[in-house]
C-alpha positions in Angstrom: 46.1 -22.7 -46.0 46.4 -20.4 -48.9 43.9 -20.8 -51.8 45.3 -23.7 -54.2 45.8 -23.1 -58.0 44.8 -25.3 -61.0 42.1 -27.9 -61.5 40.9 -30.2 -58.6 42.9 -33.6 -59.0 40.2 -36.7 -58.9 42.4 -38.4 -56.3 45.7 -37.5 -54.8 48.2 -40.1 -53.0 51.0 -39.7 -50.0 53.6 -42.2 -50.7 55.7 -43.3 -53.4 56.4 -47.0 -52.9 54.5 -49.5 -54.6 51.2 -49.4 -53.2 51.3 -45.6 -53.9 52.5 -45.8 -57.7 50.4 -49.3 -58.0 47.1 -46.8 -57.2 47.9 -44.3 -59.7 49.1 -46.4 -62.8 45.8 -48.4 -61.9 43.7 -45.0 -61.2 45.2 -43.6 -64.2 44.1 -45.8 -66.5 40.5 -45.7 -64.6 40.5 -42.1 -66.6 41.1 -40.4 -62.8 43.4 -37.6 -62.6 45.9 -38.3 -60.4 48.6 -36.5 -58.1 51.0 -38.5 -56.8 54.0 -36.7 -53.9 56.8 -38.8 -52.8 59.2 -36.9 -49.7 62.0 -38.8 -51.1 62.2 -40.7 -54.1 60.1 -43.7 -55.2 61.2 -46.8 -54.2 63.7 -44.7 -51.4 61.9 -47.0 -48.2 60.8 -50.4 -47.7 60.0 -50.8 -51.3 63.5 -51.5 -52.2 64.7 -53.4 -49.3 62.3 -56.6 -49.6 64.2 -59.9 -50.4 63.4 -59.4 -54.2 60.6 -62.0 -54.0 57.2 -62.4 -55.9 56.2 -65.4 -53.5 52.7 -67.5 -52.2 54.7 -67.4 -49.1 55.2 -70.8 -48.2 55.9 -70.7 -44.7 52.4 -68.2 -44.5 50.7 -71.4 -44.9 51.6 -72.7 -41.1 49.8 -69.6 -39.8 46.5 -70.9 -42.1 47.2 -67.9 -43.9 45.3 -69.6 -47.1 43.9 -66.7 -48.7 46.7 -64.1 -48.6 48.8 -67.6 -49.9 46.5 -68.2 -52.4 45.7 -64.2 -53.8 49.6 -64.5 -53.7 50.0 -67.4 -56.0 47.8 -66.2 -58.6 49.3 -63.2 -58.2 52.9 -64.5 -58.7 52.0 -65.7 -62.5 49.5 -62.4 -63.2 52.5 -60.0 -62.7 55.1 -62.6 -64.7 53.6 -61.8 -67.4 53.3 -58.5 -66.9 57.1 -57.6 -66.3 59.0 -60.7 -67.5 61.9 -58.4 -68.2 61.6 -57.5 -64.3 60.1 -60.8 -62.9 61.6 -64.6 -63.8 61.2 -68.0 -62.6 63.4 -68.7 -59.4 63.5 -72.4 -58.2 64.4 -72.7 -54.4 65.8 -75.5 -53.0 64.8 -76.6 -49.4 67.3 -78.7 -47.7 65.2 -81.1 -44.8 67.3 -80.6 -42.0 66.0 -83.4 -39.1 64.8 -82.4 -36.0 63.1 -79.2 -37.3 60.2 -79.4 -39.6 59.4 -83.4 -40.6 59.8 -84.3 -44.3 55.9 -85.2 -44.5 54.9 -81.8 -42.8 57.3 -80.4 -45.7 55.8 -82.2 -48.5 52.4 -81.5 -47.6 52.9 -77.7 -47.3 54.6 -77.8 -50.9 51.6 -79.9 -52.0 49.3 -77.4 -51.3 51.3 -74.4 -52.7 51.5 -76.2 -55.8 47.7 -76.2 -56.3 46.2 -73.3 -53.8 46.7 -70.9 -56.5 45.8 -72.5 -60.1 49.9 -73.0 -61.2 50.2 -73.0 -65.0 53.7 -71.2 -66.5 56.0 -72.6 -63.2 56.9 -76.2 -62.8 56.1 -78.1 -59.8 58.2 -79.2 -56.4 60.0 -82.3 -56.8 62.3 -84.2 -54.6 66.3 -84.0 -54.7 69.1 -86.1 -54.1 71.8 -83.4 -53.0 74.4 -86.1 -53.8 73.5 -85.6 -57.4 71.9 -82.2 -58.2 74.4 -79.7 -58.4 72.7 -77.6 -55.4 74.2 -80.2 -52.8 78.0 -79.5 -54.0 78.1 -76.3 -51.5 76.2 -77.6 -49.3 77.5 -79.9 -46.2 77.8 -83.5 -47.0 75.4 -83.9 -44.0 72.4 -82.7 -45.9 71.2 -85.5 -48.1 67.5 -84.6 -49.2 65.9 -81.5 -50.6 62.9 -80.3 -52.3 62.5 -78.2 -55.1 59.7 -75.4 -55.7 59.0 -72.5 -57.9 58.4 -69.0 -56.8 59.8 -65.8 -58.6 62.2 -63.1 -58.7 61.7 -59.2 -58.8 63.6 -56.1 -58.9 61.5 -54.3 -56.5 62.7 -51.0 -57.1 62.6 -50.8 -60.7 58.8 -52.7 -60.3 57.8 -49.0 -58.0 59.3 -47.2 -61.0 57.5 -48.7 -63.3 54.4 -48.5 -61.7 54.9 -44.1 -61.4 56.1 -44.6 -65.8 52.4 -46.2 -66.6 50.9 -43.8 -64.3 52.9 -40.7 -65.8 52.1 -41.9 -69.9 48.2 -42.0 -68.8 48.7 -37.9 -67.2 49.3 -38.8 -63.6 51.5 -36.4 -62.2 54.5 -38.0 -59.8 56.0 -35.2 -57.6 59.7 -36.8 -56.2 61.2 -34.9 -53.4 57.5 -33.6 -52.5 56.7 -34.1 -48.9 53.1 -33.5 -47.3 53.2 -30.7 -45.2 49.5 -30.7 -44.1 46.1 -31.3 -45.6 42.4 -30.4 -44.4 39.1 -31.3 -45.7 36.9 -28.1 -46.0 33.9 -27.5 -48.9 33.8 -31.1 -49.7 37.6 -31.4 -50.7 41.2 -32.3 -49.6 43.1 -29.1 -49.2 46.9 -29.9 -49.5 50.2 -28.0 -49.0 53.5 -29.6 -50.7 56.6 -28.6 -49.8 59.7 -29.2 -52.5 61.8 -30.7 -49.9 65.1 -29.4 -52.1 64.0 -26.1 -52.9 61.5 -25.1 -50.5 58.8 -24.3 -52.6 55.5 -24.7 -51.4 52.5 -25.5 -53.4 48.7 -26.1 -52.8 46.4 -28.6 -54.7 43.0 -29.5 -54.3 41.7 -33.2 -54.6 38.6 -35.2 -54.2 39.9 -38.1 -52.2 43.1 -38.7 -50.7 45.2 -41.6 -50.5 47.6 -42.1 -47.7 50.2 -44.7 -48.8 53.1 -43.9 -46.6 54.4 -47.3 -45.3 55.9 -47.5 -42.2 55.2 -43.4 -42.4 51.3 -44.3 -42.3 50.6 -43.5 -38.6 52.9 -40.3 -39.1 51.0 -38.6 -41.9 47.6 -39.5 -39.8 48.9 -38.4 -36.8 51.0 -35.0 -37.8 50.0 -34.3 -41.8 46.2 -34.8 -41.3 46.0 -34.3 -37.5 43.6 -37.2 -37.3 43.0 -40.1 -34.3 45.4 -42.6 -33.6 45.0 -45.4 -36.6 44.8 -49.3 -36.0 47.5 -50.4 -34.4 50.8 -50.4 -36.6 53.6 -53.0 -36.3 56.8 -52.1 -37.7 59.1 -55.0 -38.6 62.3 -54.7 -39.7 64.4 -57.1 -42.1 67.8 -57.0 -43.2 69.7 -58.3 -45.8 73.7 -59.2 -46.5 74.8 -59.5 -50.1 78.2 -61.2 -50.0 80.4 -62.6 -52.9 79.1 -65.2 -55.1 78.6 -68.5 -52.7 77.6 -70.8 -55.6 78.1 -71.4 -59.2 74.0 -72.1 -60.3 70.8 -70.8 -60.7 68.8 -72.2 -57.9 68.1 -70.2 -54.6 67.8 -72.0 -51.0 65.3 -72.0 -48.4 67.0 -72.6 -45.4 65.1 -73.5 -41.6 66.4 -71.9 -38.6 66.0 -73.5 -35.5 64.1 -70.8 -34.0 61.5 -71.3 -36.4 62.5 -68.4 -39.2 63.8 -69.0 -42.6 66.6 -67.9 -44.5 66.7 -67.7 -48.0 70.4 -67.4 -50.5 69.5 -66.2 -53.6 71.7 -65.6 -56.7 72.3 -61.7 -57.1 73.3 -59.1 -59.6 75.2 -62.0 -61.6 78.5 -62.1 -59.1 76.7 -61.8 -55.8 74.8 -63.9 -53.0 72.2 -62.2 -51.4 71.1 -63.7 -47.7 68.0 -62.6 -45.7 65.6 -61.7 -44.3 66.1 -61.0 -40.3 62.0 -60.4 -38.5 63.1 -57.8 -35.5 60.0 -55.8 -34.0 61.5 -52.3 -34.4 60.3 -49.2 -32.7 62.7 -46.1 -34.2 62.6 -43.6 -36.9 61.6 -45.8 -40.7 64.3 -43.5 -42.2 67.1 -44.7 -40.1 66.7 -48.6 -40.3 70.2 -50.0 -40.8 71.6 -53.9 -40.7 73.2 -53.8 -37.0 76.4 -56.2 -36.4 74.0 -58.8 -34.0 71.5 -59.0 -37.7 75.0 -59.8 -39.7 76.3 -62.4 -37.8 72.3 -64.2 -37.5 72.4 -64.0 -41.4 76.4 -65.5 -42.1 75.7 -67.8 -39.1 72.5 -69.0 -41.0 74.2 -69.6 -44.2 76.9 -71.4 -42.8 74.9 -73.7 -40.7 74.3 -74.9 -43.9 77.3 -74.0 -47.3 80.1 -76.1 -46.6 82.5 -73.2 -46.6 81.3 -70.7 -43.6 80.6 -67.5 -45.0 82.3 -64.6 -42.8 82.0 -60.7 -42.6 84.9 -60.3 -45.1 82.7 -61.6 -47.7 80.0 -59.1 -47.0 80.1 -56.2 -49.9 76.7 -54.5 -49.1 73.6 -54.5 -46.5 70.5 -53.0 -46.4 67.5 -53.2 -44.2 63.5 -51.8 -44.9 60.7 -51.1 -42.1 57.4 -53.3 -43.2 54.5 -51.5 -41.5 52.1 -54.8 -40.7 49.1 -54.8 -39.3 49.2 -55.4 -35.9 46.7 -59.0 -35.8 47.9 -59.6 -31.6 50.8 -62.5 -33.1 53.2 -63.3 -30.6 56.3 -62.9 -32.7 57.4 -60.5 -35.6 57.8 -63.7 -38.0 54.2 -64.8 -36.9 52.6 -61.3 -37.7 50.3 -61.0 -40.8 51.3 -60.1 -44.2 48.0 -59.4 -45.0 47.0 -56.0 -46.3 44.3 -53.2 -44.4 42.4 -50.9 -45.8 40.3 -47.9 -44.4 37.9 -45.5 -45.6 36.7 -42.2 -44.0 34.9 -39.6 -44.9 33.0 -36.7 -43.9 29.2 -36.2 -45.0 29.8 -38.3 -47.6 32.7 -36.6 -49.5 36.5 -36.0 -49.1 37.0 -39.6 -48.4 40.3 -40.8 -46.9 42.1 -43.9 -47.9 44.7 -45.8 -45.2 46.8 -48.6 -46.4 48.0 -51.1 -43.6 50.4 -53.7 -44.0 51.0 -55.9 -47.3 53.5 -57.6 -49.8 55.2 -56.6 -52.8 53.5 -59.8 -54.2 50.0 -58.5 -53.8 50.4 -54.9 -54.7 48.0 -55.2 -57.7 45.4 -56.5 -55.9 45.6 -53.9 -53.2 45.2 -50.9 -55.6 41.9 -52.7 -57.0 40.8 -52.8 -53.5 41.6 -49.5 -53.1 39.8 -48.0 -56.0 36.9 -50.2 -55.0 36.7 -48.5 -51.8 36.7 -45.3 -53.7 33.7 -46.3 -55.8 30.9 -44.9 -54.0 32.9 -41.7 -54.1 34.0 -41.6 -57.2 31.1 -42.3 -60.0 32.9 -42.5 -63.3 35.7 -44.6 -62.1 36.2 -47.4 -64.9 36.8 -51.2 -64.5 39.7 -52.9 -63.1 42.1 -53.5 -66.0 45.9 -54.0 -64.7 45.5 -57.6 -64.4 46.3 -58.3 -68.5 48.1 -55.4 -68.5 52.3 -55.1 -69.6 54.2 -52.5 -67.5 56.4 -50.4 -69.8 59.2 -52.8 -71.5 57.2 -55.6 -70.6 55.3 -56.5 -73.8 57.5 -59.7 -74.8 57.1 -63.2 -74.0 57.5 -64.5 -70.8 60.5 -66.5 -71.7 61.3 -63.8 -74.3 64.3 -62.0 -72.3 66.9 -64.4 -74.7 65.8 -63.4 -77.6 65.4 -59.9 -76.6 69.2 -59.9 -75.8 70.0 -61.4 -78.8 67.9 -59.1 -80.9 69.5 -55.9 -79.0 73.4 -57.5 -79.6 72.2 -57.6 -83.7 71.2 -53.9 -84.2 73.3 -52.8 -81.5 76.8 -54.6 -82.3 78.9 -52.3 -79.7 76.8 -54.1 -76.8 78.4 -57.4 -75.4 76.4 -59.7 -73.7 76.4 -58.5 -70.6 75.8 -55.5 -70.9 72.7 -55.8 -73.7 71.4 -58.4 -70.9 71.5 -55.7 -68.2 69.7 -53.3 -70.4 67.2 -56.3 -71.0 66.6 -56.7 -67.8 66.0 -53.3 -66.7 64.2 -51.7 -69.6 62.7 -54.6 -71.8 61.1 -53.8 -75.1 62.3 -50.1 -74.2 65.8 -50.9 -74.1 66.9 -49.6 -77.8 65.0 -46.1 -76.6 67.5 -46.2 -73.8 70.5 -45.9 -76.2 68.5 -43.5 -78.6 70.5 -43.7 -82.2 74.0 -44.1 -81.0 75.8 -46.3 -83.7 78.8 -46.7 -81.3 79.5 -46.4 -78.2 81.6 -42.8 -78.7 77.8 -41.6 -79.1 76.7 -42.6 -75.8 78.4 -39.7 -73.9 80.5 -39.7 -71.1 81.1 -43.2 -69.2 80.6 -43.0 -65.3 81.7 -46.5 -64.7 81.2 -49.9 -65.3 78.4 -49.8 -68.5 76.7 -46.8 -66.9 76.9 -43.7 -69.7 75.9 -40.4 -70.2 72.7 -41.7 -72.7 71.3 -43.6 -69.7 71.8 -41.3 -66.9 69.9 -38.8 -69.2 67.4 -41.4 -70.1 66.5 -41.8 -66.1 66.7 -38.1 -65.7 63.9 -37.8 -68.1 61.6 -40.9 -68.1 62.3 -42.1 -64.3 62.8 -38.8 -62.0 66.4 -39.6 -61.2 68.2 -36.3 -59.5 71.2 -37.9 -57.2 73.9 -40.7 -58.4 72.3 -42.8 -55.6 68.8 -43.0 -57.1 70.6 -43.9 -60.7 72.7 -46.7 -58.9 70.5 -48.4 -56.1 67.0 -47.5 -57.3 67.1 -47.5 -61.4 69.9 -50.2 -61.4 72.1 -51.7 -58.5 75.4 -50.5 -60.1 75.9 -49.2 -57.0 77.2 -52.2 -56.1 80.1 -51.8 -59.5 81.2 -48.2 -59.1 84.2 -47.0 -57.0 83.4 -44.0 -55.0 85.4 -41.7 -56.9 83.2 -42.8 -60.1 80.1 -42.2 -57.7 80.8 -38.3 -57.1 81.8 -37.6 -61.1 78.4 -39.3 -61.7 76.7 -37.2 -58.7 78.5 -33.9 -60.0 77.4 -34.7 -63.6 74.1 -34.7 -62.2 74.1 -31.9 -60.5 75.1 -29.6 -63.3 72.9 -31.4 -65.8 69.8 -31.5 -63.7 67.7 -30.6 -67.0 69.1 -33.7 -69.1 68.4 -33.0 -72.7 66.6 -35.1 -75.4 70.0 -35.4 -77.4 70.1 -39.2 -77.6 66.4 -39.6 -78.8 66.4 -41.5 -82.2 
C-alpha cells in the first residue's frame, strides 16, 4: 500500500450497522478518534431487517439462555430512556393455543421475564379473557385465553443512524459508500486502503486498532480484506418479514406458537400496516442478496391465519424484506435453537495493532457489546475513558419517556401548518430535534419542493446533511419508511432531486 496521509486514527471500524456505529458513538465519547467506513449505507444489511424489537427474548429462556435474557431486560429499559422518541412500550399478547406449550409452562416463563431483569417503567404480564379484551375480536372464537407482557418497539434503522449522529457531533468520522479494500499491520499499526465505492477514489488511513464489525460480512473481511485464518465458525440465519394491510384496529402486538416450535409475532406498523415475522432459515448465499422467497410468504400468512379470524392472503402483502444474522455457530440443532449471544475476539501482534471480531448478537444488546468491546481494547488503548452510554440520550432523545404526546402537541403550537400526523411522524423520527428539521419555515410554501406524502425538500436536505442520505431509497427505507407512501413516479423525482442536489445547502437552518 501507498503511504497514508493525515493523523493516525485511535481506532478504525468495518461496518456500519449497529454494532459498528454503537462502537464509535461509545469510543467517541471515550475521547478516541474514530474512523468509521460503511460499503453501503448504515443501517443498508441486517440492521434494518430485524422484527423492530427491543426484547428479553422470551422464548431464549427455553434454551436456559438466562444471561443473554437477563443483559437483555435491563437493556430493554436502559435504551427506553435513551430514545423514547425511537423506542415505546409494546404489549404482546400470547394466545395459549392447547396441545403446544402448557398454560403453566407459559406462566412460569412470563414469571421469570418479569423479574430476571429488575422491571421498573413496563407493566407486568397478566391474564386475558379474549372474549372481553379487544385483542380477541380478530382472533378465532376458538382461542379463549391469553397472556399479556411487555417488551418494546424500535425503529432499527433510524437507532444505527443515530448511533453514527452521536459519534459524528463527538469528531468521529462516518465514511458511507466506503468499502475496505485491504488492510495490513506493519510498524505497529493498521494500514488501510478505502475505496469510494461511487467514485472510485481510493484513500489510505492509518489506525491503532481495528474493528471488524461486518455482520454477516465478518468471515469475508477476515478471509479477503485482512487475508487472515478462517474465524469461529459463522452461522448465517436468515428471517423474513411480510408487512400487509392493517389486520387489527389496536395497539397490542401478538405472539403467536407454531407448531413446529417457532413463533410468530403481528405487530402494528407504520400507523396503517401489520407487520408479520420472523422466518429462522439456515442460509448459505451471498448477505447482499437475501430476499423473502414465495415458500417464507406463505409460512408467515399461513401463521397469521392459523390464528386472525379472517385468513390473511398474498393480496394483502404491500412489502417484504428479509436480513442475514451472522450467529455464532454454538453446535444447535436448529436455526431457531442457535444462540443470540454475542462473540468477541481480540488479536494482536507483539502486543500492538490489535484486531477486534464481532460474532453474532441482538439489536437489544448492542450497548453492551460496544462496552465489551472497548474493554477488550483497554490493554491497548491507555487513555480510553469510562463507560458512559448507559445514562446517555441519543440525539432527539432528551424528553421524557412518555414525553412523545406532549412533544407533538408542543411541535403542532409553534408549528400550526403541521397536522397531527404529520408533527407525530417528525416526533417520532427526530425527537427534541424535530423543529431543526423544519429550520424557520412559517408555512409550509417554505419547506421547498414536496416529493410525496409529507416528505419536502427541508427534510431531504436535513438527511443530506445530518444523516449521509445520497439515494431516495436511503431517505425512504432507512431515515423513514415512506417508502412504503410514495408512488414510484414520486420515488425517481425524489431520486433525481437528489442527484442534482448532492451538496444540500443550509437554507432551511433557523
Amino acid at each position: 500500500m501507498n503511504e497514508p496521509a493525515g493523523p493516525v486514527h485511535d481506532l478504525a471500524i468495518i461496518g456500519g450497522g449497529v454494532n459498528g456505529c454503537g462502537i464509535a458513538r461509545d469510543a467517541a465519547g471515550r475521547g478516541l478518534k474514530v474512523m468509521l467506513c460503511e460499503q453501503g449505507d448504515l443501517a443498508q444489511g441486517t440492521s434494518s431487517a430485524s422484527t423492530k424489537l427491543i426484547h428479553g427474548g422470551l422464548r431464549y429462556l427455553e434454551y436456559r439462555e438466562f444471561r443473554l435474557v437477563r443483559e437483555a431486560l435491563i437493556e430493554r429499559e436502559v435504551l427506553l430512556r435513551a430514545m423514547p422518541h425511537i423506542c415505546w412500550p409494546l404489549r404482546f399478547v400470547l394466545p395459549h393455543r392447547p396441545g403446544l406449550r402448557p398454560a403453566w409452562l407459559v406462566r412460569l416463563g412470563l414469571f421469570i421475564y418479569d423479574h430476571l431483569g429488575g422491571r421498573r417503567l413496563l407493566p407486568a404480564t397478566q391474564t386475558l379473557d379474549l372474549a372481553r379484551d379487544i385483542a380477541g375480536q380478530s382472533l378465532k372464537p376458538s382461542f379463549t385465553r391469553a397472556f399479556e407482557y411487555s417488551d418494546c418497539w424500535i425503529d432499527d434503522a433510524r437507532l444505527v443512524i443515530l448511533n453514527a449522529r452521536a459519534a459524528a457531533d463527538m469528531g468521529a468520522e462516518i465514511a458511507v459508500r466506503t468499502r475496505c479494500v485491504a488492510a495490513e499491520r506493519r510498524d505497529g499499526l493498521w494500514h488501510i486502503l478505502l475505496e469510494n465505492t461511487r467514485t472510485g477514489a481510493e484513500r489510505h488511513i492509518e489506525a491503532r486498532a481495528l474493528v471488524n464489525a461486518g455482520g454477516p460480512w465478518v468471515e469475508d473481511v477476515i478471509l479477503n480484506k485482512l487475508h487472515g485464518k478462517a474465524p469461529a465458525q459463522i452461522r448465517l440465519v436468515k428471517g423474513s418479514h411480510v408487512v400487509v394491510k392493517r389486520l387489527f384496529d389496536h395497539a397490542k402486538a401478538y405472539n403467536f406458537q407454531m407448531t413446529d416450535g417457532r413463533i410468530v409475532f403481528a405487530i402494528p406498523y407504520e400507523s396503517d400496516f401489520t407487520l408479520i415475522g420472523t422466518t429462522d432459515l439456515d442460509y448459505h448465499g451471498m448477505p447482499g442478496e437475501a430476499f423473502c422467497t414465495p415458500e417464507e410468504c406463505d409460512y408467515l400468512l399461513a401463521a397469521a391465519s392459523a390464528y386472525f379470524a379472517r385468513p390473511v392472503g398474498s393480496d394483502d402483502i404491500v412489502w417484504t424484506y428479509s436480513g442475514v444474522r451472522p450467529l455464532y455457530d454454538d453446535g444447535a440443532s436448529s436455526s431457531t435453537a442457535a444462540t443470540r449471544d454475542y462473540v468477541i475476539t481480540v488479536e494482536d501482534e507483539n502486543g500492538v495493532a490489535p484486531l477486534v471480531n464481532l460474532f453474532g448478537g441482538k439489536i437489544t444488546t448492542y450497548r453492551r457489546l460496544a462496552e465489551a468491546a472497548l474493554a477488550k481494547l483497554k490493554p491497548y488503548v491507555s487513555e480510553l475513558g469510562a463507560a458512559w452510554t448507559a445514562s446517555a440520550p441519543l440525539p432527539g432523545g432528551d424528553m421524557a419517556v412518555d414525553g412523545v404526546d406532549a412533544a407533538v402537541t408542543r411541535l403542532c403550537a409553534e408549528r400550526p401548518y403541521l397536522d397531527e400526523r404529520w408533527a407525530r411522524r417528525l416526533v417520532r423520527s427526530y425527537g427534541s430535534q424535530a423543529r431543526d428539521v423544519l429550520g424557520a419555515a412559517t408555512s409550509t410554501r417554505d419547506l421547498g419542493a414536496w416529493f410525496g406524502w409529507d416528505l419536502t425538500e427541508a427534510e431531504v436536505c436535513w438527511l443530506m446533511r445530518r444523516e449521509w442520505a445520497q439515494t431516495a431509497d436511503d431517505v425512504l427505507w432507512r431515515r423513514s419508511k415512506l417508502g412504503l407512501r410514495l408512488r414510484p413516479d414520486e420515488v425517481r423525482n425524489l431520486d433525481a432531486w437528489m442527484r442534482e442536489n448532492h451538496q444540500a445547502t443550509d437554507r432551511f437552518s433557523s
